[in-house]
N, C-alpha and C positions, 0 to 999 in steps of 0.2 A: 128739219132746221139745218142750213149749211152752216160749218165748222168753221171758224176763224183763227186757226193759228199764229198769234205770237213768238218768232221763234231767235231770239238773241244773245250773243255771245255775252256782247258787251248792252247791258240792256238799255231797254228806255228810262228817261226820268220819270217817277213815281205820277207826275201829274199827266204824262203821255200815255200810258198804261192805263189808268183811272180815264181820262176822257176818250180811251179805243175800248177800253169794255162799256161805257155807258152807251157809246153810238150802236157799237154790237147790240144793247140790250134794246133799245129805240129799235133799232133796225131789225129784230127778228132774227136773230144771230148768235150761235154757240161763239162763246168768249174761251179761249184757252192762251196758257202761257208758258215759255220754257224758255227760260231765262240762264244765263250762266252755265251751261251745258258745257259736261270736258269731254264727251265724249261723240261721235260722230254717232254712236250707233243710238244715243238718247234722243237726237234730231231723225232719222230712220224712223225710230217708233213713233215718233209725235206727231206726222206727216201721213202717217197711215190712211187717216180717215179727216183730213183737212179738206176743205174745199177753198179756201186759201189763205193766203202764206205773207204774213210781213214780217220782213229782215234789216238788217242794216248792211253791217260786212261779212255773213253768214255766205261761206260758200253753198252755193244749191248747185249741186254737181248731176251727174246723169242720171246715178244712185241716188238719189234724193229724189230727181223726177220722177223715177221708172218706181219707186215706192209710194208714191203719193199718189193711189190708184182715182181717186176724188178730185186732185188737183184744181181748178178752173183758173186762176188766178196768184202771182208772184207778184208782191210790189215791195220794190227795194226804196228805205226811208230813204233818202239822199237821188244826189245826181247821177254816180257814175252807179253803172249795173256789171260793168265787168266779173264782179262774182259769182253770176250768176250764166248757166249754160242757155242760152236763150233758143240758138238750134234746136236743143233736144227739147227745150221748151214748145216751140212751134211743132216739134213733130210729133208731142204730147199732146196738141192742142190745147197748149196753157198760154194765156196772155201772161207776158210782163211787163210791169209800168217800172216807172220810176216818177218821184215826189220832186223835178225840178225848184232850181228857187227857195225851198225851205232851209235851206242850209248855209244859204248864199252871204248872208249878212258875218255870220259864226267867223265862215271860212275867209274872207276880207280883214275882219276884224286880228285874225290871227296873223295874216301875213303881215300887217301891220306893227302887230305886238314884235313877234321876229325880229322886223327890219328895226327896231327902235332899239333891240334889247343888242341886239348886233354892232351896231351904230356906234350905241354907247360904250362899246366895249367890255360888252356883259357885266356892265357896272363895276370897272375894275380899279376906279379913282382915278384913271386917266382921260385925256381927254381927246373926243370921237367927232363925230360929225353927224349932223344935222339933214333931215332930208326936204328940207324947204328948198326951194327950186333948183330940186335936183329934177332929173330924168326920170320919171318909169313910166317899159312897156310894157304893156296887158299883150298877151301871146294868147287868142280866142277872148273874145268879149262877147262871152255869156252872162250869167246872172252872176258868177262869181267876178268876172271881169268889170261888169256896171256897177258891183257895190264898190271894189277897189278903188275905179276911177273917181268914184264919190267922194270916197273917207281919204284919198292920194290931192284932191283938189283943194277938200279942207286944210290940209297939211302944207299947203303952197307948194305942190309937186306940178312938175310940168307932165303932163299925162297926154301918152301916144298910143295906142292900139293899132295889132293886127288880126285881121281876120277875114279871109275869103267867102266866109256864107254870111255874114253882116253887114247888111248896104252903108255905105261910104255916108248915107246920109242918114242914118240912125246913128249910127259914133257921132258923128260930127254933133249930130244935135243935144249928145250930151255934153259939150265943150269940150270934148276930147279931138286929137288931131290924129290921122288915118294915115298910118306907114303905108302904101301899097304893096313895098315888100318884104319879106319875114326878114331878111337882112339887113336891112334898116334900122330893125328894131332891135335888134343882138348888138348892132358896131357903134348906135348914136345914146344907148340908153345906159341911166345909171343902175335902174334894176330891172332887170327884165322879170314878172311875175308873171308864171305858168299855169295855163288853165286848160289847156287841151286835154281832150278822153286819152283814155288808153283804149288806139286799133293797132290793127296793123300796120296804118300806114304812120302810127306815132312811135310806134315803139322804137327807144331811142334816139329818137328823132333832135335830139339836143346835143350832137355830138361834135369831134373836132374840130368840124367846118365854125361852126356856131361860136362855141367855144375861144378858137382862136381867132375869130373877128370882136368879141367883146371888147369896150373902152379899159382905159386902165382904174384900176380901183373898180367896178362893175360888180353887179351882187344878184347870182340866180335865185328866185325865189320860186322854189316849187311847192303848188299845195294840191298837185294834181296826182298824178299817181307815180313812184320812183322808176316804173320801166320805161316812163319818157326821155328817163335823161343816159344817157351812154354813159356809164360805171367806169367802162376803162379807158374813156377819151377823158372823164373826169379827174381820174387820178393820176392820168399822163400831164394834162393841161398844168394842175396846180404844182405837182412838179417843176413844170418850165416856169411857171407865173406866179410872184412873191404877190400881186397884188388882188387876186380873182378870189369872190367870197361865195360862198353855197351854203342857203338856207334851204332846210326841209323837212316839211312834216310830217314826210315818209322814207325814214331812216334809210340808207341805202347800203346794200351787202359790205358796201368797204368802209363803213362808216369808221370802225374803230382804228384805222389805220388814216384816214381823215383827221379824227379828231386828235387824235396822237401826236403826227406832223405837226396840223395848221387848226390848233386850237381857237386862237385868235380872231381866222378866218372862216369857219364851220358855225354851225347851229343845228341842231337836229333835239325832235320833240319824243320823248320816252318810246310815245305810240301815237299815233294818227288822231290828231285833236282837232280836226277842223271844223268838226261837227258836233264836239262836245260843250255845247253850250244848252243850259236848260231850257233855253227859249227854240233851239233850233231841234230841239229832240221831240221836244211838244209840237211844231208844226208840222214837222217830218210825220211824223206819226201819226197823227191827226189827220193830216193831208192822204195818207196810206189810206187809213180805215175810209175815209169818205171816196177815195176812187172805186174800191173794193163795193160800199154800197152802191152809188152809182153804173158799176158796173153791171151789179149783179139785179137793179133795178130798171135799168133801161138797154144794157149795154153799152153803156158808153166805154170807148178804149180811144180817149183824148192824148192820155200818155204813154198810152202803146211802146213799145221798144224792140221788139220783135216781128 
């Protein structure tokens, strides 16, 4: 009987864990959990004799590979997989997926909540402004990008997207309008919201070029990962500009020297909450365990990552 480890820092919600061990039990399948784990070497032993592995933001390092003599499969609940060594993965012969779209709606709804709470002035009894036909651009219009331009439409937001691997006529037909160039969208928009991976060719990819072409009053919203955005083009920029706001809910190394200065104009979430909604934890997971069966029933590696 192959081994299914459940292996979470921050774990799943109670009805995610209950419908990934019942699929396990349907499916012919060791159910296992490791939940809350402080220690790197509690994940080491759990992995031993897995045949495979859902995580969320669990580092799965080389040591984690090269322990996990059983291995076949890694599926990370969410979009981004950057946690995970996928190299050493393939050179293990382990697939890793990722659970696309399950998250999507969570992480939308959050950037939202941000811009609102921002806006308003963190509720400070003064009075803020409104994002009814204001500007935002979606920077990659993936699934996190199409739920924004959804719930940004509702809102009476005029909604632009860029993106090089999305046909001009997929945006468009969701009534969004298509910057051609990424610069477009940094100099003409009131918020620019971030949804690019973390590669190499992103990383800090948001820097003082970008930066200093923003409108005045302009508000970054990042729900993507903090090594997109250049740190120290960040904390030069807001220096020179009384009016430039940076949301993000993925705290960044200068955060307390951010929030210090330009209170007013910061937001930043305890810990990485884009996916902490219980609806998005239960598809996340759900959506895991059934690649995992289908994998291990026909082959299928549809969300392959590697």
């Amino acid at each position: 009987m192959k081994k299914v480890l459940v292996a979470t820092v921050k774990p799943f919600h109670p009805l995610a864990v209950k419908g990934i061990k019942e699929i396990c039990e349907k499916s012919n399948l060791k159910f296992s959990l490791l939940e809350k784990y402080g220690d790197k070497s509690e994940l080491l032993n759990a992995v031993t004799d897995a045949d495979a592995l859902i995580i969320r933001s669990d580092k799965i390092t080389e040591e984690v590979l090269d322990a996990a003599k059983n291995l076949k499969i890694v599926v990370r609940a969410g979009a981004g997989y950057d946690n995970v060594n996928c190299a050493k993965a393939a050179e293990n012969d382990v697939v890793v997926m990722n659970t696309p779209g399950q998250n999507s709606n969570a992480v939308a709804e959050l950037a939202f909540g941000m811009m609102l709470y921002l806006a308003r002035g963190k509720f400070n009894g003064k009075a803020g402004i409104e994002l009814k036909d204001k500007k935002i651009g979606i920077h990659a219009y993936g699934n996190v990008g199409k739920n924004v331009a959804r719930i940004a439409k509702g809102l009476g937001m005029k909604v632009y997207a860029f993106d090089p691997f999305v046909s001009k006529e997929n945006i468009e037909a969701d009534g969004v309008k298509v910057m051609d160039k990424v610069e477009d969208l940094y100099s003409q928009c009131d918020y620019i919201s971030l949804h690019i991976p973390l590669l190499d060719a992103t990383r800090n990819f948001v820097n003082e070029k970008y930066f200093s072409m923003m409108k005045e009053g302009a508000c970054l919203v990042n729900t993507a990962r903090k090594e997109v955005v250049d740190e120290e083009a960040l904390v030069k920029i807001f220096a020179e500009r009384k009016d430039l706001r940076y949301i993000s809910d993925i705290a960044p190394d200068c955060r307390k020297e951010l929030e210090e200065k330009y209170p007013e104009r910061t937001l930043f979430t305890p810990k990485k909450m884009g996916a902490q909604t219980m609806e998005a934890n239960v598809n996340a997971g759900l959506a895991a365990i059934n690649q995992i069966v289908k994998y291990f029933e026909n082959g299928d590696v549809t969300f392959k990552v590697n």
